[in-house]
C-alpha positions as CSV (number, residue, x, y, z in Angstrom):
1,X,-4.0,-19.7,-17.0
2,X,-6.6,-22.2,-16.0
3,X,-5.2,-25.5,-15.2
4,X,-7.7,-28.9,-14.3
5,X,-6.4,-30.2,-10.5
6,X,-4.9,-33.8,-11.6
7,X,-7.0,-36.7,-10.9
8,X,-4.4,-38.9,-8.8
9,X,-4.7,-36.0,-5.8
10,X,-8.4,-35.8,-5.7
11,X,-10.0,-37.2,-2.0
12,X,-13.6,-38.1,-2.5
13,X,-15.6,-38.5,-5.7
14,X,-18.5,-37.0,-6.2
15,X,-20.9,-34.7,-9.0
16,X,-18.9,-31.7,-8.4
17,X,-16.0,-33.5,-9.8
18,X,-18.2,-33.8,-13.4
19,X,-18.0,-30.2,-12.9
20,X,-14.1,-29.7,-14.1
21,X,-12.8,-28.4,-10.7
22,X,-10.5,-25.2,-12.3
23,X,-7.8,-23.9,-10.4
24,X,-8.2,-20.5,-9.8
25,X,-5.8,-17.5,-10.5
26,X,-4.4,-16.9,-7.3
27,X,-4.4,-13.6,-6.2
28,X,-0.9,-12.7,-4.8
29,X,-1.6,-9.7,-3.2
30,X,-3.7,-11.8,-0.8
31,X,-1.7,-12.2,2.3
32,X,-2.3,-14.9,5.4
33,X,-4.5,-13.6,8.4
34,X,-6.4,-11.0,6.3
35,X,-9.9,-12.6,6.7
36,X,-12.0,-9.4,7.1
37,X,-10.0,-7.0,5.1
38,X,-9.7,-9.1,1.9
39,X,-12.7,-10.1,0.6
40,X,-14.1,-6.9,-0.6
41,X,-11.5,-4.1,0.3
42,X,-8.6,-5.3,-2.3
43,X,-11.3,-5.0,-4.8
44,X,-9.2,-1.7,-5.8
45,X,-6.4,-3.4,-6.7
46,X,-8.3,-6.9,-7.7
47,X,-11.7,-8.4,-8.4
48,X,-12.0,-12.1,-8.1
49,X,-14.8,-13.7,-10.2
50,X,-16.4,-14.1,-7.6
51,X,-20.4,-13.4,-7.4
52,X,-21.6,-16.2,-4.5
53,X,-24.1,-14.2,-2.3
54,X,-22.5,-16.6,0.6
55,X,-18.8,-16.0,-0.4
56,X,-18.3,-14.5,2.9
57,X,-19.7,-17.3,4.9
58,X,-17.9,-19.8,2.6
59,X,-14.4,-18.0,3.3
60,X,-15.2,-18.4,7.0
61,X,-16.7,-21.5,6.8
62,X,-13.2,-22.8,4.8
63,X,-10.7,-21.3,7.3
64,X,-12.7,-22.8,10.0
65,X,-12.4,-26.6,8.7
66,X,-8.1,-25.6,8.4
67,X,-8.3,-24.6,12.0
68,X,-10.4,-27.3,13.4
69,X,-7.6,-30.0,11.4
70,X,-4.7,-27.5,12.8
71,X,-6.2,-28.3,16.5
72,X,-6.4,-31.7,15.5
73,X,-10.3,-31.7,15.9
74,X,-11.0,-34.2,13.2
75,X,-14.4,-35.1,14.6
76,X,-15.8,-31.9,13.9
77,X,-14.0,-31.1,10.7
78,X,-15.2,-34.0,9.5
79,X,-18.8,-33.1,10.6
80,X,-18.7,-30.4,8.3
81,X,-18.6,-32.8,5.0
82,X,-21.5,-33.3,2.7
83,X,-22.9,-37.6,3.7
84,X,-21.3,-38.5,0.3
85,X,-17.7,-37.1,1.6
86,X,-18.3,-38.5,4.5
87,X,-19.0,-41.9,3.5
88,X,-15.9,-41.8,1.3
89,X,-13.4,-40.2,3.4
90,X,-13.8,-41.1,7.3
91,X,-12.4,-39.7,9.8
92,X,-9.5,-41.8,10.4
93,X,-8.8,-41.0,6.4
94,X,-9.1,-37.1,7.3
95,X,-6.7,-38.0,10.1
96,X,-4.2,-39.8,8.2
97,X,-4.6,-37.4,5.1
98,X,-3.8,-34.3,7.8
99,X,-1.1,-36.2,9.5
100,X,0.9,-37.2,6.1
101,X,0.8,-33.0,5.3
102,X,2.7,-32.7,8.2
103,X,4.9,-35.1,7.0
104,X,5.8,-33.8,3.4
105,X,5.2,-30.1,4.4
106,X,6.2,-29.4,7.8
107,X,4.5,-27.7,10.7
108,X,0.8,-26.2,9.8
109,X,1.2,-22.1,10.7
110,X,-1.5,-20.5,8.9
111,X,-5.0,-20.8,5.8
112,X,-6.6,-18.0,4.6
113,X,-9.3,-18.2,1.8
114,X,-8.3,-15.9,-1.1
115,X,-11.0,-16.7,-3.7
116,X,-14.0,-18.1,-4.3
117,X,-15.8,-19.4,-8.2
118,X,-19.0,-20.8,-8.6
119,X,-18.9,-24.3,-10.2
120,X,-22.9,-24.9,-11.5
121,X,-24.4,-25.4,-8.2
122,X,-21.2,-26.0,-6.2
123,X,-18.6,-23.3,-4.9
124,X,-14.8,-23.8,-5.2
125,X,-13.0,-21.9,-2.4
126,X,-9.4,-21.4,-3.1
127,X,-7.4,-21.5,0.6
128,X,-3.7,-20.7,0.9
129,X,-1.7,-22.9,3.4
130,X,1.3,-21.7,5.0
131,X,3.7,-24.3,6.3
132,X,7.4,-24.4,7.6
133,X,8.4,-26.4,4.9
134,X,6.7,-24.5,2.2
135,X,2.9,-23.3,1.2
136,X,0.3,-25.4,-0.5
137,X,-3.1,-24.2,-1.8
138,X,-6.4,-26.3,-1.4
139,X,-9.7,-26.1,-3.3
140,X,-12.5,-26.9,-0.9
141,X,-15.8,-27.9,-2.8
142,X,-18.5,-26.7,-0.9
143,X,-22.5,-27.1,-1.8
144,X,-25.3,-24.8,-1.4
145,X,-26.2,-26.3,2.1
146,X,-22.7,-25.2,2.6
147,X,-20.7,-28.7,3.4
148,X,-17.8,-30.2,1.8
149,X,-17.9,-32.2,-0.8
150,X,-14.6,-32.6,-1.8
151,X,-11.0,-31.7,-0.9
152,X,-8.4,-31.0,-3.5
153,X,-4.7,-29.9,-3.9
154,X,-4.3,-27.0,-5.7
155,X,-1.0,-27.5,-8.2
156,X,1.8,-25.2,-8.0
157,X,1.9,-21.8,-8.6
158,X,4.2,-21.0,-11.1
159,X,4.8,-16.9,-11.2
160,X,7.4,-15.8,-13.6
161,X,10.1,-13.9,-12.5
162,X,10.4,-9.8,-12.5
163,X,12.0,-7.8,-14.9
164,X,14.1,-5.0,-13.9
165,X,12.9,-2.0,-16.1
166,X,15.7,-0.9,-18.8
167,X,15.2,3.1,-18.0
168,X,16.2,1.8,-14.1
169,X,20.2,3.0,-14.2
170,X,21.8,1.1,-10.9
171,X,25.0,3.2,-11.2
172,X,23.0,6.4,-10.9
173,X,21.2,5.6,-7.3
174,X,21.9,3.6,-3.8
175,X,19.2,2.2,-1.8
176,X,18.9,1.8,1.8
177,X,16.8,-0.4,4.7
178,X,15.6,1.2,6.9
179,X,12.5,1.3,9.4
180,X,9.8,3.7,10.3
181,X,6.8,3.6,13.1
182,X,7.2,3.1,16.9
183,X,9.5,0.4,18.7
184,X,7.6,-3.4,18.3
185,X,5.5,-2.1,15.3
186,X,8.3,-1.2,12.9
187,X,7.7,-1.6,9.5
188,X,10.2,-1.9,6.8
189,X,11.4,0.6,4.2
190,X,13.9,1.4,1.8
191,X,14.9,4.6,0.9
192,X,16.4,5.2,-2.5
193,X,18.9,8.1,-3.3
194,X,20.3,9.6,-6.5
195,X,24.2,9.9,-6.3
196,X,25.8,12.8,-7.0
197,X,22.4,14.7,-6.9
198,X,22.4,17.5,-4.1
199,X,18.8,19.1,-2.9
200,X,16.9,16.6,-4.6
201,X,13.0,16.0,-4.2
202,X,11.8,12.8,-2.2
203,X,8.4,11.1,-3.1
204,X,6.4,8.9,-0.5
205,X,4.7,5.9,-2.5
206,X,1.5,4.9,-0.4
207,X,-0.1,1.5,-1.3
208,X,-3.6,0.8,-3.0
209,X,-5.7,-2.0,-0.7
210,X,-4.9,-4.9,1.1
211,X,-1.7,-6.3,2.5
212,X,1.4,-5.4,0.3
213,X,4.8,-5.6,0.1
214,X,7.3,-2.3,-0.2
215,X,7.5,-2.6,-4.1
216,X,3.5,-3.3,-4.1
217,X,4.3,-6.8,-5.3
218,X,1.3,-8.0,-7.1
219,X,2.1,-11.1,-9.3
220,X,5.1,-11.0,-11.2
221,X,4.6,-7.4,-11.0
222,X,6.5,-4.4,-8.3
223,X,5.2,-0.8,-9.6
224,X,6.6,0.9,-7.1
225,X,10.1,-0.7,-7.5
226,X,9.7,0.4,-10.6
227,X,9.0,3.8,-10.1
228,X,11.6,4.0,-7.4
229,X,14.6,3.1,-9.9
230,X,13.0,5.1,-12.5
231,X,12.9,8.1,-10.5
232,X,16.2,7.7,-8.8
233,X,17.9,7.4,-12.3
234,X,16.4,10.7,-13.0
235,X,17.7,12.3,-10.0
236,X,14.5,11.9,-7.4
237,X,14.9,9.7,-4.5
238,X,11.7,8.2,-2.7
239,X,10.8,5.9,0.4
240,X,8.7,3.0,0.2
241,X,7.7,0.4,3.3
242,X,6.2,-2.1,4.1
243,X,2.2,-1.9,4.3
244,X,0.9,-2.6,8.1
245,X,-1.5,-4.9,7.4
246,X,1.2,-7.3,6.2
247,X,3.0,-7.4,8.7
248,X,0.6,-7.0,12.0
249,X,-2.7,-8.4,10.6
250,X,-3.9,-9.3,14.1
251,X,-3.9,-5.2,14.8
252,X,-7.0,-5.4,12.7
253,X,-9.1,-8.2,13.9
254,X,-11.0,-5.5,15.5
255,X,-12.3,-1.7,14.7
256,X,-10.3,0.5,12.5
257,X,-10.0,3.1,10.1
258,X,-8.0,3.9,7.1
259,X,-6.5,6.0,9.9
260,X,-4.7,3.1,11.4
261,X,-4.6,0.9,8.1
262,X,-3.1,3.5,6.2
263,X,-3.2,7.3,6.9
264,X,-0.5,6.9,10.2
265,X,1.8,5.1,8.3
266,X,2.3,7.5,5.5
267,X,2.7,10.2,7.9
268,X,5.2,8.8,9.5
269,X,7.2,7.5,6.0
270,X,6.8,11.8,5.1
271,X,8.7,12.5,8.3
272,X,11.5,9.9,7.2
273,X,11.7,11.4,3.9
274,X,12.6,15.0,5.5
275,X,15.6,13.6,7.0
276,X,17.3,12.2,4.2
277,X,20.8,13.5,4.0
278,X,21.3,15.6,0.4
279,X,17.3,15.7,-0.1
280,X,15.5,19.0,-0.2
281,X,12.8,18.9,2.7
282,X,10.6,21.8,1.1
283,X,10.2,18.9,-2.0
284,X,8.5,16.0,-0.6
285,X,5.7,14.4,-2.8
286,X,3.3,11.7,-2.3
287,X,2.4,8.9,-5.0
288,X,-0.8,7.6,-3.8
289,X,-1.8,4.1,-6.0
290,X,-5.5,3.3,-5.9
291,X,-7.0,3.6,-2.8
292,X,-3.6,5.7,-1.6
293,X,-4.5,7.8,-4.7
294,X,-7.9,8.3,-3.3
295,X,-6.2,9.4,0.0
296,X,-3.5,11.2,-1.1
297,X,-5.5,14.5,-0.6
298,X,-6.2,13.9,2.6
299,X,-2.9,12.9,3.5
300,X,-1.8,16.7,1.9
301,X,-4.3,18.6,4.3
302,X,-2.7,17.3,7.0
303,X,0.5,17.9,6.0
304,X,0.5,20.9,4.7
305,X,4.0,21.3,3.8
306,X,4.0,18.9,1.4
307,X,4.8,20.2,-2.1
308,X,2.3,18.2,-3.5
309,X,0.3,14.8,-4.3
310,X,0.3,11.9,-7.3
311,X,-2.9,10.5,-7.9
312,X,-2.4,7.3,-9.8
313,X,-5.7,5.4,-10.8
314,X,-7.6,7.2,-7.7
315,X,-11.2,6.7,-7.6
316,X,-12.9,10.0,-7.6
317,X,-16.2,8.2,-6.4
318,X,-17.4,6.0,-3.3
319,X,-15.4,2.7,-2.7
320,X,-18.7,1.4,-2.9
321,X,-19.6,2.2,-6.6
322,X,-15.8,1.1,-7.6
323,X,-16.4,-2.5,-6.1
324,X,-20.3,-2.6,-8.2
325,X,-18.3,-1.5,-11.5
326,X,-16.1,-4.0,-11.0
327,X,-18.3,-6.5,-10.0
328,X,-20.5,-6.0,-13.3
329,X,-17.8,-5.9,-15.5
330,X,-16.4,-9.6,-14.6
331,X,-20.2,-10.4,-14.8
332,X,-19.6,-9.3,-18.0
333,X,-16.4,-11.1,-19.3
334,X,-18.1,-14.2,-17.8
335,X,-20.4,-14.7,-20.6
336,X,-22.8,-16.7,-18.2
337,X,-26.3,-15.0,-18.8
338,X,-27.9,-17.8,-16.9
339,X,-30.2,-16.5,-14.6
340,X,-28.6,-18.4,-11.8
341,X,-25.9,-16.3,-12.3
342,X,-27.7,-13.5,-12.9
343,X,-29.3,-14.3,-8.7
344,X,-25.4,-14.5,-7.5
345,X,-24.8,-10.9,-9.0
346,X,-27.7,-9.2,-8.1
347,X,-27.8,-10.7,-4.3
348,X,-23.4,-9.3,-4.6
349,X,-25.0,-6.2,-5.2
350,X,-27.5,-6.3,-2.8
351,X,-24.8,-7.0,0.1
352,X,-22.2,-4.4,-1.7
353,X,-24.9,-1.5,-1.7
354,X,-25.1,-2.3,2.5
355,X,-21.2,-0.9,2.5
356,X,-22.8,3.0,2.0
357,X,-23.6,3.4,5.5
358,X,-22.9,7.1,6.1
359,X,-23.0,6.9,9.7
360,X,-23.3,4.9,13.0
361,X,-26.0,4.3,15.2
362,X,-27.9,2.2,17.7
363,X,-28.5,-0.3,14.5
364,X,-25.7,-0.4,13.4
365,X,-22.3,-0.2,15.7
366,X,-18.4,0.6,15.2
367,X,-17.7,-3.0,15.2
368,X,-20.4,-4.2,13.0
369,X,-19.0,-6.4,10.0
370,X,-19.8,-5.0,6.5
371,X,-18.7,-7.0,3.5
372,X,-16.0,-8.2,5.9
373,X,-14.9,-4.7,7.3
374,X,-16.0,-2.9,10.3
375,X,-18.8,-0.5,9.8
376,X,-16.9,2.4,11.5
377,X,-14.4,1.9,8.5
378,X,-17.2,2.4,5.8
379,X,-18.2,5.3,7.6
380,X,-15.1,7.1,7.9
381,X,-14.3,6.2,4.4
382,X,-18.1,7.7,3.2
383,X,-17.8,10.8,5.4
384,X,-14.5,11.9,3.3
385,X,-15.3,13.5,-0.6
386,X,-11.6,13.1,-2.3
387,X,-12.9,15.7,-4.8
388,X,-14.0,18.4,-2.9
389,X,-11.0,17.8,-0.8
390,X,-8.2,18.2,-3.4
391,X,-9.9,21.7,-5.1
392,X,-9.4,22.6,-2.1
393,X,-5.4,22.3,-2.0
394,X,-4.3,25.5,-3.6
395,X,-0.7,25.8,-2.4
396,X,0.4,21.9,-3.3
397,X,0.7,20.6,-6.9
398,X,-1.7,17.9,-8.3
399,X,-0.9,15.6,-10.8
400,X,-3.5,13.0,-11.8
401,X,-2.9,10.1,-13.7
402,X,-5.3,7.2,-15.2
403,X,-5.1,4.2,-17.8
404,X,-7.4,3.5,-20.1
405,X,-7.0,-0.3,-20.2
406,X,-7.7,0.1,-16.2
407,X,-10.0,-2.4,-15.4
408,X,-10.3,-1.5,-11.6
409,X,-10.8,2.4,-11.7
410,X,-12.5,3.6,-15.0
411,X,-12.1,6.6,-17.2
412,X,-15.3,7.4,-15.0
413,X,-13.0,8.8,-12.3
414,X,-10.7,10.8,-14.0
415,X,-13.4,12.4,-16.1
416,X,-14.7,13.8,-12.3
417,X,-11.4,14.8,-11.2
418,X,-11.0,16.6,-14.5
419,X,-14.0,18.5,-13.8
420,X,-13.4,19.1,-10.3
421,X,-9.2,20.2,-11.0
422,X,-9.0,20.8,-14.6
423,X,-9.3,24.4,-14.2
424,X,-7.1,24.2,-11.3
425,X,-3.6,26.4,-12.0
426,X,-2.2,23.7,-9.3
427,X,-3.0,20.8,-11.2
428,X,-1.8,18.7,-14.3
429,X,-4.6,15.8,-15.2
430,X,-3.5,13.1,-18.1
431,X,-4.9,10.2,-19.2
432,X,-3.1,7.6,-20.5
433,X,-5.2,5.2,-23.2
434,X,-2.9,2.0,-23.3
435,X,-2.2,1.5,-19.3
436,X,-3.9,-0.6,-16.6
437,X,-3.9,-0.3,-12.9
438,X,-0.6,-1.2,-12.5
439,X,0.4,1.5,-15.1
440,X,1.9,-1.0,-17.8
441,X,1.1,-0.5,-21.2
442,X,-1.6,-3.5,-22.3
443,X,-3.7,-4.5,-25.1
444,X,-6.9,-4.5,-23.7
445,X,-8.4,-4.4,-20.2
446,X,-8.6,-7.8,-19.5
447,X,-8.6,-9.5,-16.0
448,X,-6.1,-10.1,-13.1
449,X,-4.4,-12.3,-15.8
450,X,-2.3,-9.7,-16.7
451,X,-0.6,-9.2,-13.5
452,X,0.6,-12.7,-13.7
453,X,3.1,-11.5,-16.6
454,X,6.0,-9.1,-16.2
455,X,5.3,-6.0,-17.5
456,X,7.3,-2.6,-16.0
457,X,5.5,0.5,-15.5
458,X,5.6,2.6,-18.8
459,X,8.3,4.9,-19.1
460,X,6.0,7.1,-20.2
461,X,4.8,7.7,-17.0
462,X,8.2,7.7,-15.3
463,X,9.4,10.5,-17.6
464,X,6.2,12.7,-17.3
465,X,6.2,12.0,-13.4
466,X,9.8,13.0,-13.4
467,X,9.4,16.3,-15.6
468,X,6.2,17.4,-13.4
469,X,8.2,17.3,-10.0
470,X,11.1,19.4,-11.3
471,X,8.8,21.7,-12.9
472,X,8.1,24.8,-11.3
């Protein structure tokens, strides 16, 4: 819900206030230090609505006025306001206003940008701030000249709490922390058991993008909490962990892959799962969300043992052509047919069309930034065809699995991997007409709204999932 920023914590008036500053919905998923992999790479799991051809210059440009305060360089964060600003809020005022966070919040430890609106001809950037004594959000004002006009406090977030799903039996299944990946970059896991199950199967859950949590926390939301307790209940257990880039976000400030980001990980979460006391090691699955979902047939050529792969909303087309479609359809929901807003999402697509590189070269280099990822990841991720990888699995079972109120990954996808599998004596495609992308049953498609209210993953889904494992 869109709430107006109350009046008594603005600092600074000026014409973008007459604008109705709007507090955006914040994206959870967004995690501190992600600055290059957030903006466009979460797109599988969330689109913001934003469509400023700058948006990547105003996130750095945002995080950069938080870390000149955090070094106490207020002479050159205050350089970077608009005269107006200036002339309202000097520096000593920036100083004091900085110094008296301290004072109510504690220690300043980190500021990300995590969305971005357009405001008539102003930008609201949404930044999250991380202190010892708890987090507040600001919304920076910026104007097309890219200098702040105005500094406000984001209210609280409110999220609501989660609901434990009533097919998920407690008495029927123990969980367990544990840890996978090398000594001083350990991640965290839990593995989930059945009791009084021997020989049972074991499936891997492998996160869509971005930073995530273990139970793929988004909003009030945890699908794969869910689909652990469902599961167990029915006699499967799984492991789930941590994702890497939540935990050790500074291992990507440079060049990488999916290999490092994601691809190592679950490799290493599959040899967990084979030494889990009672579970049968010929029966390990992986449930690949989203861009894991995308993966997932990659991840089963180079384990070949695996008995087989879940594809849950998994594009079947480029990254690139996911982000446009979403992209055009919160165009679309905007209602703004303005043809300054009509500029903002064709120069969007302009900039996302640049992510299709196919290949490096002296023009463009490993370490060039595309859309806020290295270009070396585009490549890698352009050089791999998901669909002509999985008909090529003929010993490993397939499920696929998409919702029709997915706003994220579209019917368009599972229409290819019907064509590509559907034949396939391996493979069991079904398409669900009431779920999103976090498989919940909805109304309509709608927006990242929806993941701001607790909804479990259908049971539907659990059931079906469960039934296709033990089938033979």
């Amino acid at each position: 819900m869109l709430k107006k920023v109350k009046a008594k914590r603005r600092v600074g008036l000026n014409p973008f206030e007459k604008q109705i500053l709007l507090t955006l919905s914040i994206i959870t998923q967004s995690k501190p230090n992600m600055k290059k992999s957030i903006l466009i790479i979460i797109a599988l799991l969330f689109t913001t609505s934003a469509f400023a051809q700058n948006v990547i210059q105003l996130f750095n440009g945002a995080n950069d006025f938080f870390k000149l305060l955090q070094e106490e360089k207020f002479a050159d964060a205050h350089a970077i306001f608009d005269d107006t600003l200036k002339s309202k809020l000097t520096e000593d005022g920036l100083k004091k206003l900085w110094l008296d966070m301290g004072t109510k919040f504690g220690k300043a430890e980190s500021f990300d940008a995590i969305q971005s609106k357009s405001q008539g001809e102003f930008f609201a950037v949404t930044v999250e701030g991380k202190f010892s004594n708890g987090n507040q959000n600001f919304i920076l004002g910026f104007n097309k000249a890219q200098k702040i006009v105005g500094i406000f406090l984001a209210p609280p977030k409110i999220s609501a709490a989660y609901l434990k799903p009533t097919y998920a039996d407690t008495s029927l299944y123990s969980e367990k922390s544990v840890y996978i990946g090398g000594a001083g970059k350990q991640l965290a896991a839990i593995i989930t058991t059945p009791k009084n199950v021997k020989n049972f199967p074991v499936v891997v859950f492998v996160h869509g993008s971005g930073p995530s949590d273990m139970d793929e926390t988004i909003g009030a939301n945890k699908p794969f909490k869910d689909l652990a307790s469902g599961l167990a209940s029915k006699g499967i257990g799984s492991v789930r962990y941590v994702k890497r880039t939540l935990v050790y976000p500074n291992e990507f400030a440079t060049v990488y892959t999916v290999k490092e980001e994601v691809l190592d990980d679950a490799a290493a979460a599959i040899a967990l799962a084979k030494t889990i006391a009672g579970a049968n090691v010929k029966q390990v699955y992986v449930f690949g969300h989203s861009l894991g979902g995308m993966l997932a047939p990659r991840i089963a050529t180079s384990t070949p043992d695996l008995a087989g792969i879940i594809m849950a909303a998994a594009p079947a087309r480029k990254l690139t052509d996911i982000i446009l479609e979403q992209n055009k359809y919160m165009f679309g929901l905007s209602k703004d047919t303005t043809s300054a807003n009509k500029a903002q999402l064709d120069e969007a697509i302009k900039q996302i069309n640049k992510s299709r590189i196919a290949q490096l070269g002296t023009t463009i280099k490993p370490d060039s930034v595309i859309l806020g990822i290295p270009a070396k990841y585009w490549a890698d991720l352009n050089a791999y065809n998901q669909v002509n990888v999985a008909k090529g699995l003929s010993k490993q079972k397939i499920y696929v699995l998409q919702g029709g109120n997915d706003f994220q990954v579209s019917k368009t996808d599972f229409d290819l991997w019907s064509a590509a599998l559907g034949k396939k004596k391996n493979a069991q495609l079904k398409y669900y007409p009431e779920l999103n992308h976090l498989l919940s049953v909805q109304t309509e498609k709608g927006t990242t709204a929806q993941y701001q209210i607790p909804k479990n993953v259908s049971e539907v889904v659990v059931n079906d999932i469960a039934t296709w494992i033990k089938s033979k």
